[in-house]
C-alpha angles and dihedrals in degrees: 000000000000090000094033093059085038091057090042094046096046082033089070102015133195120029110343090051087066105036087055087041097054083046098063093045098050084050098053077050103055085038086056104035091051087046089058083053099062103072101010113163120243141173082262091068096014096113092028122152109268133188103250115227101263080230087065092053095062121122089224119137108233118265124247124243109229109239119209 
């Protein structure tokens, strides 16, 4: 992303490089930042019912470790 923004920016060069470089920037931000939004976790769904890795479930004793 880092070239890519680098060629488009000297591709362009002066300002308009970095204007249309700080837009695109500000814009992966906002499409980040709303997806964080979506699904955020809050003291509403904190200690919600989830599904357990079958690997989790297992009656296995715990491994040890081997010490040296």
């Amino acid at each position: 992303m880092g070239a890519v923004m680098w060629w488009v920016g000297n591709t362009l060069g002066g300002v308009p490089g970095a204007v249309l470089v700080f837009a695109v920037l500000v814009a992966a931000s906002w499409t980040m930042y709303r997806r964080s939004r979506v699904a955020h976790v809050g003291a509403h769904n904190v200690t919600a019912d989830w599904e357990r890795p079958q690997d989790a479930v297992g009656e296995q004793p715990p491994t040890k470790t081997p010490t040296h």
